[in-house]
ZADO-864710 format. One line per field, with one value per atom (N, C-alpha, C, CB): residue number from 1; atom name; chain; residue in one letter; x, y, z. Coordinates in Angstrom, 3 decimals. Glycine has a CB too. Example, Ala and Ser with C-alpha at 12.3 -4.5 7.8 and 13.67 -1.06 7.14 Angstrom:
! residues 2
resi	c(1_1_1_1_2_2_2_2) $
name	c(N_CA_C_CB_N_CA_C_CB) $
chain	c(A_A_A_A_A_A_A_A) $
resn	c(A_A_A_A_S_S_S_S) $
X	c(13.190_12.300_13.200_11.308_12.850_13.670_12.900_14.084) $
Y	c(-5.690_-4.500_-3.300_-4.473_-2.250_-1.060_0.030_-0.598) $
Z	c(7.800_7.800_7.800_9.046_7.080_7.140_7.870_5.725) $
***
This chain:
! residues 56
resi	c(1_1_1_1_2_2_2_2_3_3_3_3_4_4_4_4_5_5_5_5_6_6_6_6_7_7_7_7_8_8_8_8_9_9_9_9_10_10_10_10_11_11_11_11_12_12_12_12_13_13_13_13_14_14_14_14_15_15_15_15_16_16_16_16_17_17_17_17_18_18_18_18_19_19_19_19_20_20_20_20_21_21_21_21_22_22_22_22_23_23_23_23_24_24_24_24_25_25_25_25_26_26_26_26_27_27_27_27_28_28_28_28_29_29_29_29_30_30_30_30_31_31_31_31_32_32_32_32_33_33_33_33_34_34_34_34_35_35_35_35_36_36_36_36_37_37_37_37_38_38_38_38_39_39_39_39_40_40_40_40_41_41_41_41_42_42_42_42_43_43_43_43_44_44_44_44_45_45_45_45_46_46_46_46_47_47_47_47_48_48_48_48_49_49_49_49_50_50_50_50_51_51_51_51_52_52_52_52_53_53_53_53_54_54_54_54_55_55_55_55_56_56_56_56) $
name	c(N_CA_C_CB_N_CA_C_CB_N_CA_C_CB_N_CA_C_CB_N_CA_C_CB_N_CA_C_CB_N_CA_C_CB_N_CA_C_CB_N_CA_C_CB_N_CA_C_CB_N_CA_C_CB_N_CA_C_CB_N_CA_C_CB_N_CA_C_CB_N_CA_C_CB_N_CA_C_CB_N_CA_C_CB_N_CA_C_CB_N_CA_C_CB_N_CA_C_CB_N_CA_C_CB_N_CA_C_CB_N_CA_C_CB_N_CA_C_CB_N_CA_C_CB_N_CA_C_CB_N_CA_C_CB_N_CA_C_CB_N_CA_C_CB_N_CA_C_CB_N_CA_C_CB_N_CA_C_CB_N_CA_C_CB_N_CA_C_CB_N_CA_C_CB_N_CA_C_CB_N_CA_C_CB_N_CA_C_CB_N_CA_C_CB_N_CA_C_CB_N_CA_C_CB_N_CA_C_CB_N_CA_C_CB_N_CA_C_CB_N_CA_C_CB_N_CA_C_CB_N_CA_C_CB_N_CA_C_CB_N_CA_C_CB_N_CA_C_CB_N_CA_C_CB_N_CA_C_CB_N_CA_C_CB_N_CA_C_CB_N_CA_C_CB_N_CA_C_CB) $
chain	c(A_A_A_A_A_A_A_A_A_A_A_A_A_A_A_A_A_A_A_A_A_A_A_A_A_A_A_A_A_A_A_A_A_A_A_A_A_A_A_A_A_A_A_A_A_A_A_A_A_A_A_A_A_A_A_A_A_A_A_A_A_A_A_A_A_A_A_A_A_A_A_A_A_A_A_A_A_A_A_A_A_A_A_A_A_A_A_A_A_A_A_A_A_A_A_A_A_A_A_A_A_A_A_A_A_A_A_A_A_A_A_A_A_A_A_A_A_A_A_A_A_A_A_A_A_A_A_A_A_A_A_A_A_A_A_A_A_A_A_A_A_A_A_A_A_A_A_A_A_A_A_A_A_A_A_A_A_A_A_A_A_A_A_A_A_A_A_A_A_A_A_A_A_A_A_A_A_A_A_A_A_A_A_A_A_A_A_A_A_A_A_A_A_A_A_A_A_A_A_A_A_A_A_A_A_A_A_A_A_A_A_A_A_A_A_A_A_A_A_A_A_A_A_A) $
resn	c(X_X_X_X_X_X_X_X_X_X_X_X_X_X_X_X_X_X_X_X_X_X_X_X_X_X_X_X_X_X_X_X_X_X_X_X_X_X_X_X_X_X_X_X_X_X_X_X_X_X_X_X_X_X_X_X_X_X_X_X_X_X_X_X_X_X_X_X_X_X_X_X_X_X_X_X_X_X_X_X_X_X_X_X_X_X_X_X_X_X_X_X_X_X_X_X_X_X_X_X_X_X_X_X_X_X_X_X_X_X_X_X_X_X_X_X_X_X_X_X_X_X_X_X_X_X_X_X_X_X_X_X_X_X_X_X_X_X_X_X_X_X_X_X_X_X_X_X_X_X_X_X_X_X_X_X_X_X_X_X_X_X_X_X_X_X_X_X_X_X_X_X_X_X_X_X_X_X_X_X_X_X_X_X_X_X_X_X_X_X_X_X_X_X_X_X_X_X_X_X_X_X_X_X_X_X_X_X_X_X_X_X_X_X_X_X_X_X_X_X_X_X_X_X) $
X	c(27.784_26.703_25.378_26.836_24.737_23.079_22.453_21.949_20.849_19.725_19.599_17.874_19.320_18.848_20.149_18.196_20.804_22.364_22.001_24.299_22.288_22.118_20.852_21.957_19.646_18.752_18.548_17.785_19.272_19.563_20.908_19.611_22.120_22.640_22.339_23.454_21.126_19.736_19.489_18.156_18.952_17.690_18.847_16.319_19.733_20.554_21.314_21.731_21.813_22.247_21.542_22.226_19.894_18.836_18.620_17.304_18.244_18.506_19.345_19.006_20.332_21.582_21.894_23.052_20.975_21.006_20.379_20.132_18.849_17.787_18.541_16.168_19.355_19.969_18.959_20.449_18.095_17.250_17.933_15.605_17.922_18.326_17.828_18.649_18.463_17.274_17.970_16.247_17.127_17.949_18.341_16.556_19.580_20.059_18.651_21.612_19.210_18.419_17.033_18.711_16.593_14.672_14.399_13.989_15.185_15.247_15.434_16.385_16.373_16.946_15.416_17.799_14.972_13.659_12.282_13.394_12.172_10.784_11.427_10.435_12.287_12.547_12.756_13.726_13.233_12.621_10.924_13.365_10.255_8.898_8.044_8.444_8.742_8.060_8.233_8.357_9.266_8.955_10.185_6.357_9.376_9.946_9.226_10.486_8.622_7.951_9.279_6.581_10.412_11.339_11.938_11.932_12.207_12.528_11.944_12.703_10.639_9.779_10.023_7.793_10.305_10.256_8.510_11.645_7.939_6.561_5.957_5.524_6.309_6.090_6.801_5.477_8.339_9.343_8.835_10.746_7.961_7.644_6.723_7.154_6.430_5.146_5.677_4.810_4.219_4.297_3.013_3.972_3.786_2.721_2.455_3.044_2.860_1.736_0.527_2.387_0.255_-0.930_-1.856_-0.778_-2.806_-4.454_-4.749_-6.432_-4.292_-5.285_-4.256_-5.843_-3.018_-2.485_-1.930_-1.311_-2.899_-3.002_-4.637_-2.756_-5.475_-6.500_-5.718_-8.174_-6.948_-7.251_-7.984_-7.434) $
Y	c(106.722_107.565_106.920_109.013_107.048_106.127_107.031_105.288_106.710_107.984_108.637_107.418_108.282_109.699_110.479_109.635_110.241_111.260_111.876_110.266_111.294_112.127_113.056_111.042_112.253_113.683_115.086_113.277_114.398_115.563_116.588_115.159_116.033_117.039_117.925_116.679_117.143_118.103_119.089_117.414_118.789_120.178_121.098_119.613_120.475_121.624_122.449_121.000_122.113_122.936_123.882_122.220_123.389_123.892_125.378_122.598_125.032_125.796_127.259_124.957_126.359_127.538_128.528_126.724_127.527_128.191_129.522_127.320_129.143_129.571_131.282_128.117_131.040_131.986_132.052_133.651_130.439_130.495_129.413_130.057_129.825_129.442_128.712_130.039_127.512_126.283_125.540_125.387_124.918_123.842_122.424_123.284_122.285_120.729_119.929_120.104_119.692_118.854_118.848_118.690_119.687_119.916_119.669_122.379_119.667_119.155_117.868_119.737_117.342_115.873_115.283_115.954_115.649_114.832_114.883_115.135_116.108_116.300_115.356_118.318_115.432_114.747_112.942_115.487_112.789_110.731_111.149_110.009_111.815_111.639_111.373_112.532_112.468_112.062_110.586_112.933_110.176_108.256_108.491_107.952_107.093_107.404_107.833_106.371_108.947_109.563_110.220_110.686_111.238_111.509_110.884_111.339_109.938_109.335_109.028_108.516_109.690_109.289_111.265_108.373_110.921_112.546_112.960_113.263_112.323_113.209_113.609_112.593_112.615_113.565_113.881_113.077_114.356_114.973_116.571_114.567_116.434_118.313_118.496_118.754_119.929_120.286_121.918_120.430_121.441_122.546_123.507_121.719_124.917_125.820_126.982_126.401_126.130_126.851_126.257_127.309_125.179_124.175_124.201_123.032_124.865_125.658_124.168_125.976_122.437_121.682_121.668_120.395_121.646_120.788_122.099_119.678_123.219_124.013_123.763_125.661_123.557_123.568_122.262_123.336_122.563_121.831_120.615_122.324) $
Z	c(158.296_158.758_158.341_158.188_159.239_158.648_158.245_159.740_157.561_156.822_158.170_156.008_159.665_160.274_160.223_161.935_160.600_160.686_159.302_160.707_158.434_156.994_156.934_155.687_157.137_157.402_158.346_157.603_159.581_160.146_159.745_161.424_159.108_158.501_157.360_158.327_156.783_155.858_156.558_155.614_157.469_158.183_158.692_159.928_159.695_159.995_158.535_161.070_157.829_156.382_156.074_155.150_156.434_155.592_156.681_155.379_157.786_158.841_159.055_159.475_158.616_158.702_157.421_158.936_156.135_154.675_154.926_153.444_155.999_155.746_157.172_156.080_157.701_159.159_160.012_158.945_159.953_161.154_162.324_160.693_163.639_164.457_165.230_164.786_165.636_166.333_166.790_165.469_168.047_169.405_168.563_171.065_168.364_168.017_168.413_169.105_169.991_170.367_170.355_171.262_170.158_170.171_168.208_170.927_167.805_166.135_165.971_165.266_166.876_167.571_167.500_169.511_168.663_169.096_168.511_170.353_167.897_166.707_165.529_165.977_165.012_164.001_164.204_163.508_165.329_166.011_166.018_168.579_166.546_166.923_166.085_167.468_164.175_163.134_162.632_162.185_163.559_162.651_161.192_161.591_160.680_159.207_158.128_158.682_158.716_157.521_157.000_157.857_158.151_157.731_156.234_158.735_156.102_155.024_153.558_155.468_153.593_152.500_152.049_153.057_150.508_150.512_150.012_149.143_149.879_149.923_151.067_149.338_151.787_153.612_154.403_154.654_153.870_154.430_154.330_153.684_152.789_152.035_152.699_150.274_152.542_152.977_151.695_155.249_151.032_149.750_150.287_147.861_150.554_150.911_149.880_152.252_148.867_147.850_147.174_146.740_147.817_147.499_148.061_147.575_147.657_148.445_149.564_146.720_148.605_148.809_150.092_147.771_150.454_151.259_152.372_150.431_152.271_153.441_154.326_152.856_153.354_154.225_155.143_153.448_156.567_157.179_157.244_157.590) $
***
């Protein structure tokens, strides 16, 4: 299995942890579009309890 396969069996886990429901394929293709940021975990997160990294 390569890192995208592995990251996408992340999100879907996470997904299904979370009993939110979502198109394979439309997760498929946002997740190629982000590149390999996918792979870096500081811009995999997005911490929304961080005043700085909600502003705009």
């Amino acid at each position: 299995m390569g890192k995208f396969d592995e990251c996408m069996d992340t999100y879907k886990a996470e997904f299904k942890k979370l009993g939110v429901s979502f198109d394979e394929d439309l997760l498929t293709k946002v997740a190629k579009g982000c590149g390999p940021s996918i792979y870096n975990k500081d811009a995999s997160n997005f911490a929304g309890s961080d005043p700085k990294e909600l502003q705009l």
